[in-house]
FIDOLUM-223650 format. One line per 5 residues: their letters; for each residue x, y, z negated of N, C-alpha, C, CB. Coordinates in steps of 0.2 Angstrom, whole numbers, plus 2048, in hexadecimal, padded with zeros to 3 digits. Glycine has a CB too. Layout:
BEGIN
A	X/Y/Z/X/Y/Z/X/Y/Z/X/Y/Z  ...
***
This chain:
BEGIN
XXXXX	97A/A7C/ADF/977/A7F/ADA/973/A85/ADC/97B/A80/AD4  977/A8A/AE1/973/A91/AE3/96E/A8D/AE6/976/A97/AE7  96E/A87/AEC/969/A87/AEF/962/A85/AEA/96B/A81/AF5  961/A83/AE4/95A/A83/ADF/95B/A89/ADD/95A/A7D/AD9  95E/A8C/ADC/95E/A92/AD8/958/A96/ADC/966/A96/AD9
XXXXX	95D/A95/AE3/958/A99/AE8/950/A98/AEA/95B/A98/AEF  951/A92/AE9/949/A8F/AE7/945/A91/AE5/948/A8C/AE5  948/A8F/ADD/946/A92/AD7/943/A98/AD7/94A/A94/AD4  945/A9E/AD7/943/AA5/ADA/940/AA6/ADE/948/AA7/ADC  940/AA3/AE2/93A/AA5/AE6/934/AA1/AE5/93D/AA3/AED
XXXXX	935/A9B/AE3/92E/A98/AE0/92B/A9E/ADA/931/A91/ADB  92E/A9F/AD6/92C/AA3/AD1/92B/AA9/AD4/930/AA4/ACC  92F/AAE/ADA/92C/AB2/ADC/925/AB1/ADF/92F/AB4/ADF  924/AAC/AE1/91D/AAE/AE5/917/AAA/AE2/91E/AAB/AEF  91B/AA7/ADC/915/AA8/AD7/911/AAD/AD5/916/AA5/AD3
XXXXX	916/AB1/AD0/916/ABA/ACE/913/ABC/AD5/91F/AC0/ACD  914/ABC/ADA/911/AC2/AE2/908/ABC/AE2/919/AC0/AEF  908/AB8/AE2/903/AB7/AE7/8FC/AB1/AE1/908/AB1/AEF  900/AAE/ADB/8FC/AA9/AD8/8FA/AAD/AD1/900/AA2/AD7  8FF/AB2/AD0/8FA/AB5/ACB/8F8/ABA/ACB/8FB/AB6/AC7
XXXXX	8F0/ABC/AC6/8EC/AC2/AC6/8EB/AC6/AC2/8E7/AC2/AC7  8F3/AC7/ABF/8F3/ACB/AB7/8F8/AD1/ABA/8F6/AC5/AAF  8F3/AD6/AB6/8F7/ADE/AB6/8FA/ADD/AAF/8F0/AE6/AB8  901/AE3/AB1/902/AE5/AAB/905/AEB/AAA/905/AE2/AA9  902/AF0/AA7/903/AF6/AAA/90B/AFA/AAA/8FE/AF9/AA7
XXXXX	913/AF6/AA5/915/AF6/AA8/91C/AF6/AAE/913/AF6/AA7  919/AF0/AAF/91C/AED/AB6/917/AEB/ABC/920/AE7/AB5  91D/AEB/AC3/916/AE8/AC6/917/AE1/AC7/914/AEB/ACC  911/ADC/AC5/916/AD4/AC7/917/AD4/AD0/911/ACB/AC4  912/AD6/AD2/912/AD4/ADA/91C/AD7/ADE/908/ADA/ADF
XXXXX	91C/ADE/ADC/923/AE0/ADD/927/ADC/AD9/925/AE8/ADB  927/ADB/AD4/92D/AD6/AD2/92B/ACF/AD5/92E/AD4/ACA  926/ACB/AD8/928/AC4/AD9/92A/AC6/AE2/91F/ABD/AD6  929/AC9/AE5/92B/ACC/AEA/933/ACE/AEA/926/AD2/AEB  935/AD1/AE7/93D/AD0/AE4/93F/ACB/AE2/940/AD5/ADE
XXXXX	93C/AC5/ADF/93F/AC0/AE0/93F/ABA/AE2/941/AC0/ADC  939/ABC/AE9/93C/AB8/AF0/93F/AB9/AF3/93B/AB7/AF5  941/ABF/AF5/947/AC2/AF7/950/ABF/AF3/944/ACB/AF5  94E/ABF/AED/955/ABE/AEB/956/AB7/AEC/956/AC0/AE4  94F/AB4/AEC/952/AAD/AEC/952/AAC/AF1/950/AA9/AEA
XXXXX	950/AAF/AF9/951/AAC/AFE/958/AAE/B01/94A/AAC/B02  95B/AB3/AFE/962/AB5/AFF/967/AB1/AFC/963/ABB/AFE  966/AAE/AF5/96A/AA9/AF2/969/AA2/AF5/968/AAA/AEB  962/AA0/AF7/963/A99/AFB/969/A99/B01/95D/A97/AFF  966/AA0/B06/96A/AA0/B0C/973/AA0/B0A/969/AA8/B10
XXXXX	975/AA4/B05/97C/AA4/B03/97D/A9E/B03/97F/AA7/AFC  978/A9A/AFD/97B/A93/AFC/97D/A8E/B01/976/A8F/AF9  979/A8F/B07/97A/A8A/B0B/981/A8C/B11/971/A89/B0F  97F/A93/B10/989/A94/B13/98D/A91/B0E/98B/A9F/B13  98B/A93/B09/993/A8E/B06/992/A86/B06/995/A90/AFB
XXXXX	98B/A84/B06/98F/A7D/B07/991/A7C/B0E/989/A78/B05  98D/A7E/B11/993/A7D/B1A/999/A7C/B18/993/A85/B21  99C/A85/B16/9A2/A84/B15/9A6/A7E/B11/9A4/A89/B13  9A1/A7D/B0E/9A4/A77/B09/9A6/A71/B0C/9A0/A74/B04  9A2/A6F/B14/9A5/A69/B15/9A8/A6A/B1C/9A0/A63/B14
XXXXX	9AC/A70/B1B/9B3/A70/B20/9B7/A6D/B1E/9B7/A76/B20  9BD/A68/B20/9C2/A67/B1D/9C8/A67/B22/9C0/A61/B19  9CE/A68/B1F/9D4/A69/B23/9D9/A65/B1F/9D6/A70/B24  9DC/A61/B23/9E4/A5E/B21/9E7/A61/B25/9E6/A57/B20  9EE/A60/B23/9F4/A62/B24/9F9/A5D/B24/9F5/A66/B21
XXXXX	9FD/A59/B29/A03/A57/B27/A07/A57/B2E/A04/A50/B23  A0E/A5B/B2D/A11/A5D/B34/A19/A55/B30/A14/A69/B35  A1E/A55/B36/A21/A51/B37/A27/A54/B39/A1F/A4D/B39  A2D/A54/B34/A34/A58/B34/A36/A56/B31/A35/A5D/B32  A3D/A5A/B31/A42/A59/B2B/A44/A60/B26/A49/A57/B2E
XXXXX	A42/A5F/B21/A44/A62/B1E/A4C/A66/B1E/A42/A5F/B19  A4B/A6C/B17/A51/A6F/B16/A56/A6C/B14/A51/A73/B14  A54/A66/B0F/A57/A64/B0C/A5A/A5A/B0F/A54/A65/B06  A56/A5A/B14/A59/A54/B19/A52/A4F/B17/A63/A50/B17  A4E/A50/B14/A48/A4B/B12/A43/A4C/B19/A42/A4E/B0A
XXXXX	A41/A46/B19/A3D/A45/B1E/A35/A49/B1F/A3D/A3E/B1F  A32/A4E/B1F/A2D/A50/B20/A28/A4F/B25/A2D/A55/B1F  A20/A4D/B22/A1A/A4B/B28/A13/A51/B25/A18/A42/B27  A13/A51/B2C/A0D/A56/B2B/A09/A56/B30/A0E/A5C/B2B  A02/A53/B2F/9FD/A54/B34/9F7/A58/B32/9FB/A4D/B36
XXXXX	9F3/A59/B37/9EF/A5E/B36/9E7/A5C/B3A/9F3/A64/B39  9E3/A5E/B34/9DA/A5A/B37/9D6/A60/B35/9D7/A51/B33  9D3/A61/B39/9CE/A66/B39/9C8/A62/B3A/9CF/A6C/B3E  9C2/A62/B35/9BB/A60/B35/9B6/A66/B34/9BA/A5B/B31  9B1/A65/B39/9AE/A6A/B38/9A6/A68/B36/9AF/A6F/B3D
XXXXX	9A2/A6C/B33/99A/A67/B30/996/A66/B36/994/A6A/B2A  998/A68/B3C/996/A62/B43/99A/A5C/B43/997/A64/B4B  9A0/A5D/B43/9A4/A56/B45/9A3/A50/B3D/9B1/A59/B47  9A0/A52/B37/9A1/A4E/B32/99A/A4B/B33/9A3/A51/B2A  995/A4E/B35/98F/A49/B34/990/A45/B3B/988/A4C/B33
***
């Protein structure tokens, strides 16, 4: 979802900076659609660090005996978003 967000925002920023020709005296639209390509090209970038992180995955199962005499297993898999695609 941040990665449209980021979009978003930036689409709409650089409409305000560059497609429209209306003053208002005041604000300025060109400074605001300029802030928010900026915000949205910082909220795409976040987005796409978290989905990286999103397709880490780790198991775990190791292979013992418990404290209580039960048989415990445990292995362990590390994937990383080179090794999944």
């Amino acid at each position: 979802m941040s990665i449209g967000s980021g979009i978003f925002l930036f689409v709409v920023g650089a409409i305000l900076a560059f497609a429209l020709q209306l003053e208002v005296a005041w604000i300025d639209l060109n400074l605001v659609g300029y802030l928010l390509m900026a915000a949205g090209a910082v909220i795409f970038v976040i987005g796409l660090v978290l989905a990286a992180r999103k397709r880490q995955s780790t198991t775990t199962v190791r292979s013992g005996v418990g404290a209580n005499g039960e048989a415990v297993t445990e292995r362990r898999t590390t994937a990383t978003p080179d090794e999944i695609l």
